[in-house]
MARNU-875563 format. One record per residue (C-alpha): chain; residue in one letter; x, y, z. Coordinates in Angstrom, 2 decimals, decimal comma, padded with zeros to 5 digits. Layout:
<sites>
<site><chaine>A</chaine><residu>A</residu><x>X</x><y>Y</y><z>Z</z></site>
...
</sites>
This chain:
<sites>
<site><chaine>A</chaine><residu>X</residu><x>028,50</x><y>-004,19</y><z>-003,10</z></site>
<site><chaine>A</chaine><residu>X</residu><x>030,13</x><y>-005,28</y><z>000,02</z></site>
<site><chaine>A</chaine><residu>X</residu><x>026,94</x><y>-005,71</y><z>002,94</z></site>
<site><chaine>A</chaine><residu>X</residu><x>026,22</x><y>-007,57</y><z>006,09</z></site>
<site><chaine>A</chaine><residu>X</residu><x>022,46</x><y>-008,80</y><z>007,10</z></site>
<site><chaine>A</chaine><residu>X</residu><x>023,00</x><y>-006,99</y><z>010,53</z></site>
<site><chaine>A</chaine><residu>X</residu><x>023,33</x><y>-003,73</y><z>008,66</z></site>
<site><chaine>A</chaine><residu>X</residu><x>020,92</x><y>-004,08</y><z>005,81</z></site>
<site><chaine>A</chaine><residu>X</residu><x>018,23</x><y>-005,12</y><z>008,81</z></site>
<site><chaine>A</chaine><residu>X</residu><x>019,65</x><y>-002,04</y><z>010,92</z></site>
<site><chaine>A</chaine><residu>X</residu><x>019,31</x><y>001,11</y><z>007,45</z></site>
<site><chaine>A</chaine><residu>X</residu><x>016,82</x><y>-000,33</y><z>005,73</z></site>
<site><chaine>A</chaine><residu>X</residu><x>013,82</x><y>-002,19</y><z>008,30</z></site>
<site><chaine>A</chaine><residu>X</residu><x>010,34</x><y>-000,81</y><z>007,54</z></site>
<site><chaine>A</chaine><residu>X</residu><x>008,66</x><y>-003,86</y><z>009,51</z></site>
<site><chaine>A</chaine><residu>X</residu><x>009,62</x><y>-007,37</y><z>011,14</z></site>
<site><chaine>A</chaine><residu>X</residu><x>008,40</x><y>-009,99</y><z>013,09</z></site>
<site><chaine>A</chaine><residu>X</residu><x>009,21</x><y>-013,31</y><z>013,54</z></site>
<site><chaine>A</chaine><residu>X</residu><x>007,55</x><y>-013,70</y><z>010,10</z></site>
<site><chaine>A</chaine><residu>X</residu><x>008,66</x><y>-011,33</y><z>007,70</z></site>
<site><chaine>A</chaine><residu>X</residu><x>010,89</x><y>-008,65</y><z>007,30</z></site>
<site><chaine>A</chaine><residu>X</residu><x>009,98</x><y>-005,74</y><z>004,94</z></site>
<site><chaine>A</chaine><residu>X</residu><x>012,39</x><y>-003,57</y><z>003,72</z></site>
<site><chaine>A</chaine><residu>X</residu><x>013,38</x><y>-000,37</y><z>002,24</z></site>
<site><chaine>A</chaine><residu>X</residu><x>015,64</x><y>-001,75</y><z>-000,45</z></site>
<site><chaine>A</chaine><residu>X</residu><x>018,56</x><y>000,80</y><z>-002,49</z></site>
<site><chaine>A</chaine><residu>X</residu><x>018,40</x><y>000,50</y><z>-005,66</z></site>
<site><chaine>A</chaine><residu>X</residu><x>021,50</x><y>-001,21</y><z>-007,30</z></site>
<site><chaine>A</chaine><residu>X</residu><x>020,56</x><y>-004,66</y><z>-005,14</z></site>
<site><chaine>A</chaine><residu>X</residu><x>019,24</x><y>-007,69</y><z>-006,24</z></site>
<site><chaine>A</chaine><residu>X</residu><x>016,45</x><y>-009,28</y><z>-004,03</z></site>
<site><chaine>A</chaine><residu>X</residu><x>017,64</x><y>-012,48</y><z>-005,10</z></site>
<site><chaine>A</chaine><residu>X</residu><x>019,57</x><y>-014,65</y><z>-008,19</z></site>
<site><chaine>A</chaine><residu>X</residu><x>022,26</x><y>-011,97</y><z>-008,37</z></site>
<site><chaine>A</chaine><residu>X</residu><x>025,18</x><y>-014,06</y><z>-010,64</z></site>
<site><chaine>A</chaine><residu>X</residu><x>027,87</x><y>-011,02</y><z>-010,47</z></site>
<site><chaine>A</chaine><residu>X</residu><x>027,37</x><y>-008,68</y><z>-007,01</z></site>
<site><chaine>A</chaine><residu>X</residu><x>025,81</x><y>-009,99</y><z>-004,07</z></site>
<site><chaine>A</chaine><residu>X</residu><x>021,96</x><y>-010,40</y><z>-003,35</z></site>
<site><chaine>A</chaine><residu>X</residu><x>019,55</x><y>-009,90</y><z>-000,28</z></site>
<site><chaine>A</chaine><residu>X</residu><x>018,71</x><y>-013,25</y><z>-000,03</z></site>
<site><chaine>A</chaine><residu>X</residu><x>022,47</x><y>-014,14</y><z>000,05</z></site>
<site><chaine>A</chaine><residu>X</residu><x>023,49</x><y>-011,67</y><z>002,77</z></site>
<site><chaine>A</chaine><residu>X</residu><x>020,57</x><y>-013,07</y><z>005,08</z></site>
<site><chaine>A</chaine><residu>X</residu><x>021,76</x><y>-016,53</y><z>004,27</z></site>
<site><chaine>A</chaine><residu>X</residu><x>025,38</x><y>-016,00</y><z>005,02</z></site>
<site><chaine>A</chaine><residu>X</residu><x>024,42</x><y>-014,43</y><z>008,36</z></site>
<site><chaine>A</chaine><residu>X</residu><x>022,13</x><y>-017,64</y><z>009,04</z></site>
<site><chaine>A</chaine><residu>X</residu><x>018,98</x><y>-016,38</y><z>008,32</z></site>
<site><chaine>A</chaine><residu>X</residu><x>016,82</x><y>-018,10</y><z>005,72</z></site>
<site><chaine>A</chaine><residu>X</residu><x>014,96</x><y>-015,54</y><z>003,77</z></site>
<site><chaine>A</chaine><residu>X</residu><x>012,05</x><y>-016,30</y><z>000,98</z></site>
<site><chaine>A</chaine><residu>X</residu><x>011,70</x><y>-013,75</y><z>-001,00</z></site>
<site><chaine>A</chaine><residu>X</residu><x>007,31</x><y>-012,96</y><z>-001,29</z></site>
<site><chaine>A</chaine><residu>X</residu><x>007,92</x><y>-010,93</y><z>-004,53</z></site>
<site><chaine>A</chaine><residu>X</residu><x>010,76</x><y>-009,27</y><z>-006,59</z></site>
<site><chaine>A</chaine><residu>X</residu><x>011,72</x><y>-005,66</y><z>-007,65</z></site>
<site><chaine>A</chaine><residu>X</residu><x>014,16</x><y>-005,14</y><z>-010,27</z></site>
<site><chaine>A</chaine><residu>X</residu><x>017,55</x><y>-004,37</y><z>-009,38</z></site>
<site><chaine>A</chaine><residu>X</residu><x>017,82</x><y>-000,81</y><z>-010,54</z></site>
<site><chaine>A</chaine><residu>X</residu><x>014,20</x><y>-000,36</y><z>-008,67</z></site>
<site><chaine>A</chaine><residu>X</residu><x>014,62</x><y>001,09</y><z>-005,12</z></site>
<site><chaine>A</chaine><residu>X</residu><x>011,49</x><y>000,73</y><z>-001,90</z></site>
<site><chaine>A</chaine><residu>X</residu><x>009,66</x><y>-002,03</y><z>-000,57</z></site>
<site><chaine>A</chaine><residu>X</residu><x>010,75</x><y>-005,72</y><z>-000,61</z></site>
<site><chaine>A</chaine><residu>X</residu><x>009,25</x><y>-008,41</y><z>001,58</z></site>
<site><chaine>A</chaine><residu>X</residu><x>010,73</x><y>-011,11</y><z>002,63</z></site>
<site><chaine>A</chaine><residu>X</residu><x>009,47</x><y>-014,34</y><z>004,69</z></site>
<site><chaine>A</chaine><residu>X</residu><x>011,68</x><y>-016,25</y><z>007,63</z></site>
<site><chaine>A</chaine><residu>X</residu><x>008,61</x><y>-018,75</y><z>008,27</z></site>
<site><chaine>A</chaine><residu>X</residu><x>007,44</x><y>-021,12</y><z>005,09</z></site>
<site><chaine>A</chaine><residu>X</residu><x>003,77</x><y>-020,80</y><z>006,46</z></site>
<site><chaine>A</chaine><residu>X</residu><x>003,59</x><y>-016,88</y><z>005,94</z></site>
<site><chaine>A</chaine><residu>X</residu><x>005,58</x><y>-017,21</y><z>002,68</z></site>
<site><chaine>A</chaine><residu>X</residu><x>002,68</x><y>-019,64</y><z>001,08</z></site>
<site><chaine>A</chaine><residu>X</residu><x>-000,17</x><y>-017,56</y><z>002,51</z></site>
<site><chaine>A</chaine><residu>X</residu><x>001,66</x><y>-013,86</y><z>001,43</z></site>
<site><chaine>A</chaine><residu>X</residu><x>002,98</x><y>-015,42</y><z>-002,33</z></site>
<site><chaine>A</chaine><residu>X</residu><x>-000,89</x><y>-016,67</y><z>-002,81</z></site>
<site><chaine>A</chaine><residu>X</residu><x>-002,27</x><y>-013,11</y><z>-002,63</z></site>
<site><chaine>A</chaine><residu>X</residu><x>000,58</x><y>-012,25</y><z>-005,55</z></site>
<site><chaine>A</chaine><residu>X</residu><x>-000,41</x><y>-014,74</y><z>-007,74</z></site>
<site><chaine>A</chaine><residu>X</residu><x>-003,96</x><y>-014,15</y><z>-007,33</z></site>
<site><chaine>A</chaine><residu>X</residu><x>-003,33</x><y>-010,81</y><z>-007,94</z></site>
<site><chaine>A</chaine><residu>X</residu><x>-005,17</x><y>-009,69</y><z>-004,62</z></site>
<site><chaine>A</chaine><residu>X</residu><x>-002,16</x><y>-007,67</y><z>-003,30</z></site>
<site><chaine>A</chaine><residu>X</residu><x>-002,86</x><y>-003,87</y><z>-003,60</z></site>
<site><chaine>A</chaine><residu>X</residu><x>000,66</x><y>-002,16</y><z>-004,65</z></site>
<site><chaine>A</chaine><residu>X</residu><x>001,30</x><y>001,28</y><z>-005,92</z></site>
<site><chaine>A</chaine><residu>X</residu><x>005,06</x><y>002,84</y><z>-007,03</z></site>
<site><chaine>A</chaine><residu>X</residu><x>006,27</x><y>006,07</y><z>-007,88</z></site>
<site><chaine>A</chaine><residu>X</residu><x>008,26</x><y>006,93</y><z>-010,69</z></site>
<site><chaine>A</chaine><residu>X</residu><x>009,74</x><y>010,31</y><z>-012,11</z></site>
<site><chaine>A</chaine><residu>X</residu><x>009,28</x><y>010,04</y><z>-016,35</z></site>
<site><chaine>A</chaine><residu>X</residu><x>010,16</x><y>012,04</y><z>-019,58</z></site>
<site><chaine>A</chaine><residu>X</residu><x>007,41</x><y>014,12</y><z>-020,58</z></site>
<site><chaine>A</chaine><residu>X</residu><x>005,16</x><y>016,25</y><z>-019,15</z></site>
<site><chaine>A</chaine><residu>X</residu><x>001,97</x><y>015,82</y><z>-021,16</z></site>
<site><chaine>A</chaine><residu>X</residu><x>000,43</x><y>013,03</y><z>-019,53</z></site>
<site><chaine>A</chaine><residu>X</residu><x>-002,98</x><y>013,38</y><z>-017,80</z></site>
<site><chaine>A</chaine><residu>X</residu><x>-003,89</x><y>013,89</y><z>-014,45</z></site>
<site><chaine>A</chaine><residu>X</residu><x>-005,10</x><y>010,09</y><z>-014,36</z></site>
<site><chaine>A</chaine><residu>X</residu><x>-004,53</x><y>007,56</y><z>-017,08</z></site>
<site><chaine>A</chaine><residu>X</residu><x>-004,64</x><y>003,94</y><z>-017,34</z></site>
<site><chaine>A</chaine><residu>X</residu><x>-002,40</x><y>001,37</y><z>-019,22</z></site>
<site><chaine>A</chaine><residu>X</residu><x>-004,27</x><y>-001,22</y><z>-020,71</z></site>
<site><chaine>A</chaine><residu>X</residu><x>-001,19</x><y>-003,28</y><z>-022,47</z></site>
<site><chaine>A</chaine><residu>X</residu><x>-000,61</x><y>-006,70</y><z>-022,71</z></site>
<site><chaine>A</chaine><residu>X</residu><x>003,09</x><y>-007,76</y><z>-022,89</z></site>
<site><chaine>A</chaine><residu>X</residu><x>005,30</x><y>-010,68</y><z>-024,14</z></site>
<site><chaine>A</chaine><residu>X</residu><x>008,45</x><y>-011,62</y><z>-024,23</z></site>
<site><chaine>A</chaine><residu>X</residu><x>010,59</x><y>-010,90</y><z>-027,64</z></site>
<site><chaine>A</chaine><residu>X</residu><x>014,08</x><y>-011,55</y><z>-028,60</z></site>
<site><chaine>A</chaine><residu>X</residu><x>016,83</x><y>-012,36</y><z>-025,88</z></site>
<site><chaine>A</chaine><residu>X</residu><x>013,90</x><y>-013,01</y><z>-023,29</z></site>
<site><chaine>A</chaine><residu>X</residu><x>013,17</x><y>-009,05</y><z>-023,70</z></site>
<site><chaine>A</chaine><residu>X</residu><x>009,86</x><y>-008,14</y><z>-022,26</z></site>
<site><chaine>A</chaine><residu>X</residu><x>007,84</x><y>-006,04</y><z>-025,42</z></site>
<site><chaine>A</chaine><residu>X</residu><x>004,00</x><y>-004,71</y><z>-025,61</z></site>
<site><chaine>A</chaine><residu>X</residu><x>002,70</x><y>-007,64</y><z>-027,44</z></site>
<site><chaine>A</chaine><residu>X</residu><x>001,59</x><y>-005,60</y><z>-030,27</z></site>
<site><chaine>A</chaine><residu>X</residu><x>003,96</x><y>-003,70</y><z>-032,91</z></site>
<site><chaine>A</chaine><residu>X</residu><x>004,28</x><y>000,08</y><z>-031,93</z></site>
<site><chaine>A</chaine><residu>X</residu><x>002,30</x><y>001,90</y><z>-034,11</z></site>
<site><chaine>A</chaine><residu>X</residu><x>-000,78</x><y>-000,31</y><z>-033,00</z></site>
<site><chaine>A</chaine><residu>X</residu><x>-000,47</x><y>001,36</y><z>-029,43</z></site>
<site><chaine>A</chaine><residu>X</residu><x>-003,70</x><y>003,67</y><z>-029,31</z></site>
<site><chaine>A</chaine><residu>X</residu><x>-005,26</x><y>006,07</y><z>-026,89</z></site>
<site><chaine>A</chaine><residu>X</residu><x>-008,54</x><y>007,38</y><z>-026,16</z></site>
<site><chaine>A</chaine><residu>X</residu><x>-008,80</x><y>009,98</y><z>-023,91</z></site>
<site><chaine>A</chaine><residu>X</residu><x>-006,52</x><y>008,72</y><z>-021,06</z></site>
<site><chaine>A</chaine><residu>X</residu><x>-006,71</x><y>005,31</y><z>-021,63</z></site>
<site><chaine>A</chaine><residu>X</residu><x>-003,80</x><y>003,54</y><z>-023,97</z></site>
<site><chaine>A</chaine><residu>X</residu><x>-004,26</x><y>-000,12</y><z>-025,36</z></site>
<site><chaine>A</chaine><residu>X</residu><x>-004,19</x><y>-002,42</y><z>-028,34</z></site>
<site><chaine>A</chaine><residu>X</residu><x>-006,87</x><y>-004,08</y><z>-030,19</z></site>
<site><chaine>A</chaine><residu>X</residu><x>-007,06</x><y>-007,85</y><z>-030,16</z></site>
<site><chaine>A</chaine><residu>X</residu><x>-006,64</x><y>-007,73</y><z>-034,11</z></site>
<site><chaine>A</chaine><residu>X</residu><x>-003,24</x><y>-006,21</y><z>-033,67</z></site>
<site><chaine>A</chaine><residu>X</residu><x>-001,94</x><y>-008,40</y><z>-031,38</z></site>
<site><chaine>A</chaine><residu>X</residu><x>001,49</x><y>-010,44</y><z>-032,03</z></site>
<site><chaine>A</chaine><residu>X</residu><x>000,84</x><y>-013,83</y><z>-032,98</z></site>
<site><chaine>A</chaine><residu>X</residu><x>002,48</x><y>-015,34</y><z>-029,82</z></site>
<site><chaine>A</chaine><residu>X</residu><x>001,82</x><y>-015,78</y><z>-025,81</z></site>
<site><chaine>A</chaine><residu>X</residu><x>000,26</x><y>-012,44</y><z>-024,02</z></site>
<site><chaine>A</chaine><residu>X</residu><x>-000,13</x><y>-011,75</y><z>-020,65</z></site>
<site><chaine>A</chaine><residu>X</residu><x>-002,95</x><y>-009,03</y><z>-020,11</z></site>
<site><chaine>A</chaine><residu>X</residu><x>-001,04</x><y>-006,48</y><z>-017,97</z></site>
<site><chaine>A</chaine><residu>X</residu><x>-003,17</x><y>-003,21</y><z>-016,90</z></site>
<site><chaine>A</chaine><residu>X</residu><x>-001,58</x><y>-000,18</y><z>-014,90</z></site>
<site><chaine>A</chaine><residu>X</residu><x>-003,28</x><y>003,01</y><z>-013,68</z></site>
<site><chaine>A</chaine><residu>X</residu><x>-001,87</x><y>005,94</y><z>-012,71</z></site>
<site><chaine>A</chaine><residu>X</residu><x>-002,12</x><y>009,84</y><z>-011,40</z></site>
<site><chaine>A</chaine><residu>X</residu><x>-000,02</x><y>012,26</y><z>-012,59</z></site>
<site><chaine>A</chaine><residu>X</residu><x>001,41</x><y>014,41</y><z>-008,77</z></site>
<site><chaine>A</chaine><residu>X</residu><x>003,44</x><y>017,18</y><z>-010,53</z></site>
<site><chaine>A</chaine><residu>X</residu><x>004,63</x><y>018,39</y><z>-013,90</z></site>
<site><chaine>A</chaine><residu>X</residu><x>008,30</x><y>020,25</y><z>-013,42</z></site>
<site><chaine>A</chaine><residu>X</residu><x>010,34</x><y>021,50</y><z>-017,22</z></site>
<site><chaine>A</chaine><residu>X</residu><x>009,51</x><y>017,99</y><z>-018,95</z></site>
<site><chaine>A</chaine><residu>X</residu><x>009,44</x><y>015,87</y><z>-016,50</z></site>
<site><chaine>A</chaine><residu>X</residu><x>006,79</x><y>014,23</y><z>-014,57</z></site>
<site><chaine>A</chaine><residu>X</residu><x>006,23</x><y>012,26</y><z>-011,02</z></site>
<site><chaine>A</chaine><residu>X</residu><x>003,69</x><y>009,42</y><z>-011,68</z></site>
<site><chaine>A</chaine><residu>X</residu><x>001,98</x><y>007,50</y><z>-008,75</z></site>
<site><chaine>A</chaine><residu>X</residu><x>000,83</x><y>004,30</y><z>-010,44</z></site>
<site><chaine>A</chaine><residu>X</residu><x>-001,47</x><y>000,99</y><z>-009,34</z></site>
<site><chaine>A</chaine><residu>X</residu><x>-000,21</x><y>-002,25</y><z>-010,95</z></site>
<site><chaine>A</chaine><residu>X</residu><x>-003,14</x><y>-004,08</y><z>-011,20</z></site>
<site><chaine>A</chaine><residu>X</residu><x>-001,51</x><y>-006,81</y><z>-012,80</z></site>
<site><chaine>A</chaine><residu>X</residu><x>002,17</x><y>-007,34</y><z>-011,77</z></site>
<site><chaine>A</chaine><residu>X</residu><x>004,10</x><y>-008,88</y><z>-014,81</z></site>
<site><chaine>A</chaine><residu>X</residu><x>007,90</x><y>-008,48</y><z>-015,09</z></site>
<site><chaine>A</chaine><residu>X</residu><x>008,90</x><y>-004,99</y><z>-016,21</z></site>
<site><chaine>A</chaine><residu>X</residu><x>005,14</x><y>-004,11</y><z>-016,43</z></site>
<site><chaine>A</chaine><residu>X</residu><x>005,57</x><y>-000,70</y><z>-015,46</z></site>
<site><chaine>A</chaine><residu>X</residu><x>008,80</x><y>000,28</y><z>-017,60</z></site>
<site><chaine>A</chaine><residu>X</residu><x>008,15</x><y>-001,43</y><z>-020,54</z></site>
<site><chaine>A</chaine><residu>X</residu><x>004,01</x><y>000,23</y><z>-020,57</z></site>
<site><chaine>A</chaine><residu>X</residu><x>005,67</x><y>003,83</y><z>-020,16</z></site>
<site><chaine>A</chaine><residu>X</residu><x>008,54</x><y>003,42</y><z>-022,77</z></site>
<site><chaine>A</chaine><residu>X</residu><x>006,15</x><y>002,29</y><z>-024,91</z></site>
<site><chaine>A</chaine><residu>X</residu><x>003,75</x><y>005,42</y><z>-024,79</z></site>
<site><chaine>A</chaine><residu>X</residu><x>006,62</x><y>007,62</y><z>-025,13</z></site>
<site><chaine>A</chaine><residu>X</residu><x>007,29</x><y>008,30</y><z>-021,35</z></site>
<site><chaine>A</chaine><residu>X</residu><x>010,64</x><y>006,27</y><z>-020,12</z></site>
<site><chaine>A</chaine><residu>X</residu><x>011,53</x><y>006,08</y><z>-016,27</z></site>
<site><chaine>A</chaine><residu>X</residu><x>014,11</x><y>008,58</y><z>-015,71</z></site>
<site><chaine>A</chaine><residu>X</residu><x>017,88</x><y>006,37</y><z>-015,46</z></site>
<site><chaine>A</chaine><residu>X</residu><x>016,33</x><y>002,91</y><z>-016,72</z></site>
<site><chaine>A</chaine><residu>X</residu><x>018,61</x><y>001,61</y><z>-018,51</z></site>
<site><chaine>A</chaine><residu>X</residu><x>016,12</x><y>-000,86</y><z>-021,10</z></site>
<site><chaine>A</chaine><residu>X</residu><x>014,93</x><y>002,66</y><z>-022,64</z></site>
<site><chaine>A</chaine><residu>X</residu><x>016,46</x><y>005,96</y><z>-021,29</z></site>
<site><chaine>A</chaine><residu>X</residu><x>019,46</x><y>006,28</y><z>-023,50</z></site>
<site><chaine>A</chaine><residu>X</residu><x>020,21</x><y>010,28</y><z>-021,97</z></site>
<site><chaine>A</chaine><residu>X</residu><x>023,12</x><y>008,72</y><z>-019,30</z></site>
<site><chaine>A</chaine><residu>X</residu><x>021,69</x><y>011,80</y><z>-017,63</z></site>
<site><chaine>A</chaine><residu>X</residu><x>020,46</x><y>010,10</y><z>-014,44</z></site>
<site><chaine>A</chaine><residu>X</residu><x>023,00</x><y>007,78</y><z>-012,06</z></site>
<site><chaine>A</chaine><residu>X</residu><x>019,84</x><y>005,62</y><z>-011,10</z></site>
<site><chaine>A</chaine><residu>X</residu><x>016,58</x><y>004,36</y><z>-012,16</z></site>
<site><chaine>A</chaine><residu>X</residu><x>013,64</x><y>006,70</y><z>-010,65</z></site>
<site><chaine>A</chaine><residu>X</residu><x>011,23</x><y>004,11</y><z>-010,02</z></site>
<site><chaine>A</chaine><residu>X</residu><x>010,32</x><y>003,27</y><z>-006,99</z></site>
<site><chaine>A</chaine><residu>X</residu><x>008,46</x><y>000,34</y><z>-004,95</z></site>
<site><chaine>A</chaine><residu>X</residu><x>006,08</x><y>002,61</y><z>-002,58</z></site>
<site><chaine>A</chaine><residu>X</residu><x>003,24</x><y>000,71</y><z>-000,67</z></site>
<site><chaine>A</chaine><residu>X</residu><x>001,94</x><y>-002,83</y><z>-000,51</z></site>
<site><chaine>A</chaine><residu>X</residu><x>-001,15</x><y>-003,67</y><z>001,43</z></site>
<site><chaine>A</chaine><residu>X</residu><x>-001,58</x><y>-008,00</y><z>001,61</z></site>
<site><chaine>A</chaine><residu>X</residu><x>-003,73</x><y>-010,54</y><z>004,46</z></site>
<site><chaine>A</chaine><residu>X</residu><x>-001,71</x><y>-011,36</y><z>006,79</z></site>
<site><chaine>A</chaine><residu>X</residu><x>-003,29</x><y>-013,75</y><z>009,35</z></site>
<site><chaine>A</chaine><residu>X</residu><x>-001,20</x><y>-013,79</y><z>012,23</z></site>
<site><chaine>A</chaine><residu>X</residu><x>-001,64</x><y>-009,84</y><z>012,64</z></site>
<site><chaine>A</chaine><residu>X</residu><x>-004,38</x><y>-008,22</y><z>014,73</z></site>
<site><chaine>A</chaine><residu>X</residu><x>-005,82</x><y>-006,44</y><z>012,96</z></site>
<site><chaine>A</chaine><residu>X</residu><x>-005,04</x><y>-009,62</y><z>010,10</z></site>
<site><chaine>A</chaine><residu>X</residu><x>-003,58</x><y>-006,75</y><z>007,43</z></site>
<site><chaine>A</chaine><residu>X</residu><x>000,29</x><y>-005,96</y><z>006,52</z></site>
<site><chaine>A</chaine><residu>X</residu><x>000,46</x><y>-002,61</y><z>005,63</z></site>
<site><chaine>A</chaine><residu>X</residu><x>003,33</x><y>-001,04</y><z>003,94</z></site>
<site><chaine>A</chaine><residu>X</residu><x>004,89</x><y>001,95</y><z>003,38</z></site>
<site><chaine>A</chaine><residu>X</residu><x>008,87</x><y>002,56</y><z>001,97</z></site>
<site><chaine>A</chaine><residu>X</residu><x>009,13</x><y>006,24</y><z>001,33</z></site>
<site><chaine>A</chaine><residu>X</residu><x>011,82</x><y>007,30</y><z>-001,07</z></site>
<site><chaine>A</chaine><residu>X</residu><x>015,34</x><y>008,91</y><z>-000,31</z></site>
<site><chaine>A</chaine><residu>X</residu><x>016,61</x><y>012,31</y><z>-001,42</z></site>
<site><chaine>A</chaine><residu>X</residu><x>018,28</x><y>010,63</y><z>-004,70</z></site>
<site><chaine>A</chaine><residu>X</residu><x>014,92</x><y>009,10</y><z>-005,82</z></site>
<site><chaine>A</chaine><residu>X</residu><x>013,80</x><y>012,98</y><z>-005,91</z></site>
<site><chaine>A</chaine><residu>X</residu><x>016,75</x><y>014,84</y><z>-007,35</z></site>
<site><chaine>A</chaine><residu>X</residu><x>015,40</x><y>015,41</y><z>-010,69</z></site>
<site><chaine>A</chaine><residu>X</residu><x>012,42</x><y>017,55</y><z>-009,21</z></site>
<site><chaine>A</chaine><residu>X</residu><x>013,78</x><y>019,07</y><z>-006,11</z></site>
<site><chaine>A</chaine><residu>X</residu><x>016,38</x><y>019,03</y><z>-003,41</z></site>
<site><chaine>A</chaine><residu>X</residu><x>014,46</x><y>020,38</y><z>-000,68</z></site>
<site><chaine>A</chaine><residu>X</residu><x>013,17</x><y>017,68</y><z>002,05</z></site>
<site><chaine>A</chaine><residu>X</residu><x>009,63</x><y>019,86</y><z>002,57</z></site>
<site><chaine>A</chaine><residu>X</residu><x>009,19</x><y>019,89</y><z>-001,13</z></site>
<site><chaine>A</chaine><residu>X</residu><x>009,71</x><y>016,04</y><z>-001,27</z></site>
<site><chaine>A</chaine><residu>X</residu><x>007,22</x><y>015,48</y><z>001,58</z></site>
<site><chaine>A</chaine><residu>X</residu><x>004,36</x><y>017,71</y><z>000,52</z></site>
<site><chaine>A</chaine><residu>X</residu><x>004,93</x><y>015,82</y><z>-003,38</z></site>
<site><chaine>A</chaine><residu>X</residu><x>004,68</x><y>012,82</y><z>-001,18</z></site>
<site><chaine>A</chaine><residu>X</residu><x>001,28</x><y>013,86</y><z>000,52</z></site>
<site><chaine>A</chaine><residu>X</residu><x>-000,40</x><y>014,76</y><z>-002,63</z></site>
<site><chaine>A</chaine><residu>X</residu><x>000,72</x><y>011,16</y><z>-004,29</z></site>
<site><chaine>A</chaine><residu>X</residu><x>-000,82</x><y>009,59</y><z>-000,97</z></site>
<site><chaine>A</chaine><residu>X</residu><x>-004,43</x><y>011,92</y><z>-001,62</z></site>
<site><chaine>A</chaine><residu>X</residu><x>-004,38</x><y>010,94</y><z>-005,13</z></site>
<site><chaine>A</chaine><residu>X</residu><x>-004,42</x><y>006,95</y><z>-004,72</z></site>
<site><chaine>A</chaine><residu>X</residu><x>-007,60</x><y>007,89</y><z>-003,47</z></site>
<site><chaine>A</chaine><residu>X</residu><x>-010,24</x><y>005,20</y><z>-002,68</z></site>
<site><chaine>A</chaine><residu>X</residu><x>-007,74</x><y>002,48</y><z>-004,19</z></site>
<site><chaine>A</chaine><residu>X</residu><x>-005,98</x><y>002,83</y><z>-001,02</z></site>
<site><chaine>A</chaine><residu>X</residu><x>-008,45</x><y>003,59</y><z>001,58</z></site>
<site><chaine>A</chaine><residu>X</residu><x>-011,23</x><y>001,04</y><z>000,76</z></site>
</sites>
């Protein structure tokens, strides 16, 4: 994909200052470590700009990226990740339609064969009461886990498909693809586990993120990346339609978001 920093700042800028720049990333581009197209961190580099990525989104995942120009906000910002302070929440348009209106994902995950991120239990050990899914400690794998919880609210229900908002309280690699495939509900387009070749892209998308930012009055970065047209197309076309979906997934974060 042929881009220039001057460009990706001019499409895709949700917020900048002369410590960050947050952006509204396509998906199809690397944040960074891209060996075969270019990457974000590249383009910003060969237009002399020295970008650190705070956190990663997959490739094939589209919305918000941040990225630090000054080392100082990079340590305080990738802290909060690692702490697991930052408050995040994605949307994402799955098979199914029989989930409930709010669920949670308590699945811990490892890594299998060819570095492959799994649920760290076999399959059939997945279980679910009432709208919670998750493993018992007995039927865990006998190698590294890495507790990973999710929670979610189901926005619509359209033919079989749903539109998800979701809270990753923990934010492990794949967390949120692997959890759904795994309780029978792929992303729509991911290519680890939707084997249709229905959908030209991945509907997952990187929504809000809410961190501490200390050289802000008041001291809070506050994010927002709302989705384009193609993140929608498997539930509507129509730009009203999109925003009042959009509304309803912002009412049902609920006190996650507000407090």
């Amino acid at each position: 994909m042929d881009l220039d920093w001057q460009s990706v700042r001019e499409q895709y800028t949700v917020f900048a200052d002369d410590a960050v720049v947050a952006l509204n990333k396509p998906a199809g581009i690397s944040v960074t470590g891209e060996r075969h197209d270019t990457d974000l961190v590249e383009v910003a580099q060969a237009a002399g700009t020295q970008a650190y990525p705070v956190h990663r989104i997959d490739k094939v995942t589209s919305g918000l990226v941040l990225l630090a120009t000054d080392l100082a906000a990079h340590g305080q910002l990738t802290r909060q990740f690692t702490k697991q302070t930052v408050r995040k929440a994605y949307l994402a348009i799955v098979s199914g339609a029989d989930l409930p209106d709010r669920g949670e994902l308590d699945l811990p995950l490892s890594v299998g064969r060819k570095n492959r991120v799994r649920i760290a239990a076999p399959r059939e050990a997945i279980r679910r009461e009432d709208a919670r899914w998750f493993v018992e400690d007995a039927d865990l794998l006998p190698t590294k886990n890495y507790p990973s919880l999710t929670r979610f609210s189901t926005v619509t229900r359209r033919d079989d498909h749903a539109l998800l908002a979701l809270e990753p309280v923990t934010g492990r690699r794949h967390q949120i693809r692997v959890q759904l495939a795994w309780i029978g509900h792929p992303i729509l387009g991911d290519p680890l586990f939707d084997r249709t070749a229905t959908h030209p892209r991945t509907h997952l998308h990187s929504w809000k993120l809410r961190l501490d930012a200390d050289w802000l009055t008041p001291p809070v970065l506050d994010l927002e990346a709302t989705p384009d047209p193609a993140f929608w197309a498997p539930l509507t076309d129509d730009a009203g339609e999109c925003a009042e979906l959009l509304h309803t997934a912002t009412q049902q974060l609920g006190d996650f978001w507000t407090s």
